[in-house]
C-alpha positions in Angstrom: -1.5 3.5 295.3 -2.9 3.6 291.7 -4.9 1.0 290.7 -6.3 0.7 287.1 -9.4 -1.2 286.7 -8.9 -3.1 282.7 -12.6 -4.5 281.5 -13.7 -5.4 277.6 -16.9 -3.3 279.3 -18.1 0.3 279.7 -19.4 2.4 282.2 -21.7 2.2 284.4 -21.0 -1.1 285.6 -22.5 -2.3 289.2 -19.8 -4.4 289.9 -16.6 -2.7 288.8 -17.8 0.0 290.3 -18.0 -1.5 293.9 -14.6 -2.9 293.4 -13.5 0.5 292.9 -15.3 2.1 295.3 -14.2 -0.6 298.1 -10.2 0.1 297.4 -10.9 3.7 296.8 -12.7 4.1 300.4 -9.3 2.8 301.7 -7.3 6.3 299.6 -6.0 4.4 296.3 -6.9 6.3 293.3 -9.0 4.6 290.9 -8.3 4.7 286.8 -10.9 3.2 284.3 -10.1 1.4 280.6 -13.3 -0.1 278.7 -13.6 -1.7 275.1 -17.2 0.2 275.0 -18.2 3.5 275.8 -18.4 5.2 279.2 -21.8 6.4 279.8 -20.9 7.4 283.1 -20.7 6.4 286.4 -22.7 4.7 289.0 -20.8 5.2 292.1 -18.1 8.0 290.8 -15.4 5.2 291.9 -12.8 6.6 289.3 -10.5 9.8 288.8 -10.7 9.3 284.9 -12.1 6.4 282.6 -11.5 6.0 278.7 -12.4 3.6 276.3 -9.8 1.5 273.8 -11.2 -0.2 271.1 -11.5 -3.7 270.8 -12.6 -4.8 267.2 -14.2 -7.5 266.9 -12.8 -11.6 268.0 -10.2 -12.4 265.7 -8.9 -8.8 266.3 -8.5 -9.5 269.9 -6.8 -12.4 269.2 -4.5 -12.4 266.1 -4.2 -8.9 265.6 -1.3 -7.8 267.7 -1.9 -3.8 267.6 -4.7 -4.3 269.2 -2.6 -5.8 272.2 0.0 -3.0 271.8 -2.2 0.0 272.0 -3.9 -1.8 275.2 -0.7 -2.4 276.6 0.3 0.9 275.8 -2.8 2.9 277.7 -1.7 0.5 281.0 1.9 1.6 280.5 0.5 5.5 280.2 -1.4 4.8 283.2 1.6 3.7 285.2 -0.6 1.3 288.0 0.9 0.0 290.8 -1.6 -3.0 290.5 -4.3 -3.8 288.1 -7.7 -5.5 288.5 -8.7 -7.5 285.4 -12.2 -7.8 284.7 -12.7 -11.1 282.7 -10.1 -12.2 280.0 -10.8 -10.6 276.9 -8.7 -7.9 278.4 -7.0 -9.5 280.7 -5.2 -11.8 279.0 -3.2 -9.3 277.5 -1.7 -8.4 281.0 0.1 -12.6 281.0 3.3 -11.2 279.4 3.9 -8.2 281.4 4.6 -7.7 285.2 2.0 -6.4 286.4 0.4 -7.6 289.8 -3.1 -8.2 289.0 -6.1 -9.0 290.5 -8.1 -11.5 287.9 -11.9 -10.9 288.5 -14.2 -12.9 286.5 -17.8 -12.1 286.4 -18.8 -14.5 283.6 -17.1 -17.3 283.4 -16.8 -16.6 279.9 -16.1 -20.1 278.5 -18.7 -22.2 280.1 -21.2 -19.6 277.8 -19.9 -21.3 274.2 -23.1 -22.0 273.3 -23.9 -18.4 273.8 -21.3 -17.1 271.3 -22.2 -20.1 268.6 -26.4 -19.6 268.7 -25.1 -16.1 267.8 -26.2 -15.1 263.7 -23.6 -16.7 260.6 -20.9 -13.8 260.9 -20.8 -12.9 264.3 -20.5 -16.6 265.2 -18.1 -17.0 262.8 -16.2 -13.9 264.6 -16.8 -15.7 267.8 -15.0 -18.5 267.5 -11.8 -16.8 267.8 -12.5 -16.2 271.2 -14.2 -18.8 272.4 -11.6 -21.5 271.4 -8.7 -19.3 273.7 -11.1 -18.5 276.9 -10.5 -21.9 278.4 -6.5 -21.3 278.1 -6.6 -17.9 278.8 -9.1 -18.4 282.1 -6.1 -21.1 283.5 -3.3 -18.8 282.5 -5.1 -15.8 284.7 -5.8 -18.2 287.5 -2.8 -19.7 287.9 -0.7 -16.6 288.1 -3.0 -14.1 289.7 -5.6 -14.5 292.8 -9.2 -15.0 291.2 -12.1 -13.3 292.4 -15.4 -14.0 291.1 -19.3 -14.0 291.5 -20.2 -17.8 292.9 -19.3 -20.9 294.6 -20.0 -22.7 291.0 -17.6 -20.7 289.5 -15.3 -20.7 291.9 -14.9 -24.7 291.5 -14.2 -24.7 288.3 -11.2 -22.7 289.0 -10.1 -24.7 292.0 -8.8 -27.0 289.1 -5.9 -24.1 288.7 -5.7 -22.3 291.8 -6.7 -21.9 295.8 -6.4 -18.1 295.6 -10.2 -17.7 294.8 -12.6 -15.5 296.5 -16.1 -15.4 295.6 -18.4 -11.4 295.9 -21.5 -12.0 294.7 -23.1 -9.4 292.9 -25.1 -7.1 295.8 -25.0 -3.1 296.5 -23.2 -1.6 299.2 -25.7 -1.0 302.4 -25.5 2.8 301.2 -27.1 2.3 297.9 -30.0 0.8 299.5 -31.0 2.4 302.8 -32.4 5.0 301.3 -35.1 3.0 299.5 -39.0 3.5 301.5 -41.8 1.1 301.8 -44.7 2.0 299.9 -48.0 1.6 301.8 -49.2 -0.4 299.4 -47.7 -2.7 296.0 -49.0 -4.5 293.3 -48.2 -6.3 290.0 -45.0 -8.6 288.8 -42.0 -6.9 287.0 -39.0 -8.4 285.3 -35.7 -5.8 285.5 -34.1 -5.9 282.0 -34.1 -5.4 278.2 -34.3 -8.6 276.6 -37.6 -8.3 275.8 -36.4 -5.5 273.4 -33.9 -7.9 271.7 -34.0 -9.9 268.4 -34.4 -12.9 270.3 -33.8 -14.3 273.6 -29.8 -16.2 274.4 -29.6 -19.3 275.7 -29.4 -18.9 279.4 -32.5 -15.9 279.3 -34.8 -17.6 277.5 -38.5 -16.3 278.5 -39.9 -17.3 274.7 -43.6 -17.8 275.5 -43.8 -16.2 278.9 -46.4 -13.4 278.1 -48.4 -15.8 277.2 -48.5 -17.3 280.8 -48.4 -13.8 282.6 -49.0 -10.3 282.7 -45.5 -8.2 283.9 -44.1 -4.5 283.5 -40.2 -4.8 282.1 -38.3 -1.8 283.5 -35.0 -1.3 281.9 -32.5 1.5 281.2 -32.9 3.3 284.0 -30.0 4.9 286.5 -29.7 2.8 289.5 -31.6 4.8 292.0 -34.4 5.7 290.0 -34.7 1.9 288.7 -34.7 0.7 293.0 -37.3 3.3 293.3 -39.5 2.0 290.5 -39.3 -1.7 291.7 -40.2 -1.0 295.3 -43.6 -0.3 294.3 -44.0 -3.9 293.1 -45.1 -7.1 294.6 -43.1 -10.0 292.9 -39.6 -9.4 290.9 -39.3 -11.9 288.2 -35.9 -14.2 287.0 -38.3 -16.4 284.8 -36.0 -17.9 282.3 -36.4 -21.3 281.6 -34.0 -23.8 282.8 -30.5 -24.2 281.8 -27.3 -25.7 283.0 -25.1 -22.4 283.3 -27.8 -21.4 286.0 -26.3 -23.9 288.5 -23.1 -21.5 288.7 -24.5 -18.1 287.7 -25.6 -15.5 290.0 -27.8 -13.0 288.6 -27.6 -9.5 290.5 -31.2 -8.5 289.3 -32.4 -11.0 292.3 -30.3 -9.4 295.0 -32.0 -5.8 293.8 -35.5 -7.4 293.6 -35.5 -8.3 297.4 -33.4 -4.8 298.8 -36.4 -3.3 296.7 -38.8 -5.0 298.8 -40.1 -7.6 296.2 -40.2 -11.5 296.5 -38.8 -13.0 294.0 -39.5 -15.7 292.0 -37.2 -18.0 289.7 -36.5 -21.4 288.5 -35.2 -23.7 290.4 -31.5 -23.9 289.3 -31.4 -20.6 291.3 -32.8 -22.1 294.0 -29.3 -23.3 295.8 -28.0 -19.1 296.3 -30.6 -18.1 298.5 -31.1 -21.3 300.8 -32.8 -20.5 304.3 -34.1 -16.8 302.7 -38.0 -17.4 302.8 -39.2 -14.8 300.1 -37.9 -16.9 297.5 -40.3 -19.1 295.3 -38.9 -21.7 292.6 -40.9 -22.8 289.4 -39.9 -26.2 287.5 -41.3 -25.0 284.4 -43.5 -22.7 282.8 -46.2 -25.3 283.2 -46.1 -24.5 287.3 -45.0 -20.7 286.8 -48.5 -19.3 287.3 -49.1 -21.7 290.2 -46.1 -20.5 291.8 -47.3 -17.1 291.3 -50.7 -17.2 292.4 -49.3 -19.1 295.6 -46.9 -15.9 296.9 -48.3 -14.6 300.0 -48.6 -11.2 300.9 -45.4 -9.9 303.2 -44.7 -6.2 304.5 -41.8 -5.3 302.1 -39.9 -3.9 305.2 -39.0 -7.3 306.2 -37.7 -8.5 303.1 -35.7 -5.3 302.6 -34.6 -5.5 306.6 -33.7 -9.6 305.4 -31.8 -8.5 302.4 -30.1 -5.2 304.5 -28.9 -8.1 307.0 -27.6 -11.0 304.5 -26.8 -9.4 301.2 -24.8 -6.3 301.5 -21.3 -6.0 299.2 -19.8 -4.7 302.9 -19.8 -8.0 304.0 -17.6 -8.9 301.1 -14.7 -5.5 301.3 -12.1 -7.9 302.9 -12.3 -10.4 300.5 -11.3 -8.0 298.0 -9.0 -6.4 300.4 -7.4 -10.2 300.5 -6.9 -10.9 297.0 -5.0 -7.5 296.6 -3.0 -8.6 299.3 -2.4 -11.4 297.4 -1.2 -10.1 293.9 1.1 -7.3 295.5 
């Protein structure tokens, strides 16, 4: 079977990649489209990726070539299914016959305020898109099965559909087994490049936070080199201050944190993912955040990556995917 993976992304991208990689360990061949560029691959899931441009909102939305030459690369590809990542893309797969499997990582229209705190033009651009992702999130769900990334999303989509099955973000026990203990760590880290950006969005908003702390940033790395660097860290930080979309997001930065051997510490909308796991510390504001980092004890990072190896592994998920593409055929 030939199954064409559709995403308004690039390459490399964690979780596309492990959804490609879990079909393509059963002998499907795996095919690649992006809006962005491909700057390789994580997992070498696919046969052949290439990128279509996008333009920019009201491109995707009124400007019907843009549909046609997208349409027209799936057609080339001749799939036998396709798996839709998020609806930028994937609403452009509603007209045709295609069995598809809708997965949606973001949750795209619950992050308005995202798109609108964005500068004058490129909110202005936004707009387009983020008046059509409610309709265009219920058109996917009600036609196709929905995968996504938590229980909070899922809900929202239980308003359209029970065909919903929810993969959080984590690596496949292969990616990870590899990783050693050091004999010794030290120091906090935070995994990401925002702290390179103009200014922070909404829902990562860390505006003050060296002021509070001293932390490394470690960004831009490939995948085993990055797991490599964190494991030789104490604490792995999510410290952005409270926001409603935190209550169904799921970052996957915490899942690589602890399979690095690092306890982790976040606010407390996070909190409600990672109930019983005791490496876990929550902060209420950045009034308590040094509190709560003083107070982390000292654990042997082999038990917190043996914790993680046993409770957070993407092979634990492969039949839920295998489910949904049972589903859509």
């Amino acid at each position: 079977m030939k199954i064409l993976h559709v995403s308004d992304g690039g390459l490399p991208d964690p979780r596309v990649e492990r959804m490609a990689m879990t079909m393509r360990k059963q002998g499907h061949e795996m095919v690649f489209i992006g809006g962005h560029r491909i700057g390789g691959q994580h997992l070498s899931a696919f046969s052949s990726a290439v990128t279509i441009p996008l333009g920019i909102g009201p491109s995707i939305v009124h400007d019907p070539r843009v549909k046609k030459r997208w349409i027209k690369a799936i057609k080339d590809v001749d799939p036998d299914i396709v798996h839709a990542h998020n609806v930028v893309v994937g609403h452009f797969l509603l007209e045709t016959n295609y069995p598809v499997v809708f997965d949606d990582h973001e949750n795209l229209s619950a992050q308005k305020f995202i798109f609108m705190a964005r500068p004058f033009l490129r909110k202005t651009a936004a707009r387009f898109l983020v008046r059509k992702f409610p309709d265009w999130e219920q058109q996917m769900a009600e036609k196709y099965p929905v995968l996504t990334v938590s229980e909070g999303i899922s809900n929202y989509y239980r308003k359209f559909t029970t065909n919903i099955g929810v993969v959080i973000n984590v690596p496949f026990l292969s990616e990870v087994e590899w990783i050693e203990n050091p004999a010794t760590r030290s120091g906090l880290v935070y995994m990401g490049g925002d702290f390179s950006w103009p200014r922070f969005i909404p829902t990562r908003d860390m505006t003050g936070l060296r002021d509070i702390l001293e932390f490394d940033v470690v960004a831009g790395l490939p995948h085993k080199e990055m797991m490599s660097k964190l494991s030789t860290y104490k604490i792995g930080l999510t410290p952005y201050k409270l926001h409603p979309f935190h209550l169904i997001s799921n970052p996957n930065k915490n899942y690589e944190y602890l399979h690095a051997g690092l306890q982790v510490v976040l606010n407390e909308n996070f909190t409600h993912l990672f109930e019983g796991n005791p490496y876990i510390h929550q902060f209420k504001s950045y009034d308590d955040i040094r509190d709560v980092v003083d107070s982390v004890p000292s654990v042997d990072g082999m038990k917190i990556m043996e914790f993680a190896r046993e409770h957070y592994i993407w092979d634990h998920y492969e039949h839920i995917v295998h489910e949904a593409y049972e589903k859509a055929l």
